[in-house]
N, C-alpha and C positions, 0 to 999 in steps of 0.2 A: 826771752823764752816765749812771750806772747805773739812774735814774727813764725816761730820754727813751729808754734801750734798752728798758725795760718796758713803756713807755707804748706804745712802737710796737710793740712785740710782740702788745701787749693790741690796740692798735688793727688786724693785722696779721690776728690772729685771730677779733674779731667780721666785719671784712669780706667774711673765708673763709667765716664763717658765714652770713653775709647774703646771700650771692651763690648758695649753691645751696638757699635756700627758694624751692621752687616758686611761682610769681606766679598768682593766678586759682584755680580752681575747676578739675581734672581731667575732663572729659569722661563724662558717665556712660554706663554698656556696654547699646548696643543691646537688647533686645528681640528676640527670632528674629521672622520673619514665622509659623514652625510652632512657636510654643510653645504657642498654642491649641492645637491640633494636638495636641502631644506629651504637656499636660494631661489630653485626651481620650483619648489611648490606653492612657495610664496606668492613669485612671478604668476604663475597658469592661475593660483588663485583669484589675484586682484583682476587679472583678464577674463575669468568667468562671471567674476561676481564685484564688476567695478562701481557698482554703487554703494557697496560697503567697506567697512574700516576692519583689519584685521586686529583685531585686542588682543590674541595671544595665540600662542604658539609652542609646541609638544613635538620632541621625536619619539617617537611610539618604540623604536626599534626598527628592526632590518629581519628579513627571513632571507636565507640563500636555498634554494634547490636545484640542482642539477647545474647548469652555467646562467643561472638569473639572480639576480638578488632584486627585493624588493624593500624598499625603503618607506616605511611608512611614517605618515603624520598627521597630528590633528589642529587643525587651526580655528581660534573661533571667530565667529564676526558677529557686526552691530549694525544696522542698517535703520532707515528710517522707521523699519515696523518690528523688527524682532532682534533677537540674539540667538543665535543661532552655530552650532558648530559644521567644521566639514572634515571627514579623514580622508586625506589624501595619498594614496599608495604612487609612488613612481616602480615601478621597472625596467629592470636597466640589463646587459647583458655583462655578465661580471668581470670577466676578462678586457673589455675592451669599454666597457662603461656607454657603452652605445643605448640610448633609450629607445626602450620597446612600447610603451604608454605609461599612460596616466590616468587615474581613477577618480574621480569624489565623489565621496558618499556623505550626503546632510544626514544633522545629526540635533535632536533638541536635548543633547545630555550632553 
């Protein structure tokens, strides 16, 4: 009697176990549509302002009008004298993703 109380215990508990492994493959996490985007303002960032470290980083959102969209973002930086932010607007042609400029604007907020 004390083996068949084991035994289902045993069997009681791999079930438990069985029942909550995940089945399949997890879904893997999108790609932004402005990580290109976000890439690039990085990049133009550290080349305007290569004496400082970027500490973080914001997609503000995107505005589209007529055939341009513009991608905006804020990035902050820390240099030897200050902290400081920068919004960086890209434009881009929407259709064809062809960049028309690039904007920064400092920011102490």
């Amino acid at each position: 009697m004390k083996n068949i109380v084991m035994a289902l215990g045993l069997l009681m508990s791999v079930y438990t176990a069985i029942t909550h492994i995940p089945i399949g493959i997890p879904a893997q996490a999108e790609i932004p549509s402005y990580a290109k985007w976000g890439v690039l303002a990085v990049k133009e960032t550290k080349q305007k302002y290569p004496d400082a470290k970027i500490i973080d980083y914001l997609h503000i959102g995107s505005e589209t009008k007529d055939d341009t969209t513009i991608e905006k973002f804020k990035l902050w930086l820390k240099d030897d004298r200050r902290e400081f932010g920068v919004f960086v607007n890209i434009t881009f042609t929407t259709k064809t993703g062809e960049l028309i400029k690039i904007d920064f604007q400092e920011t102490d907020r």
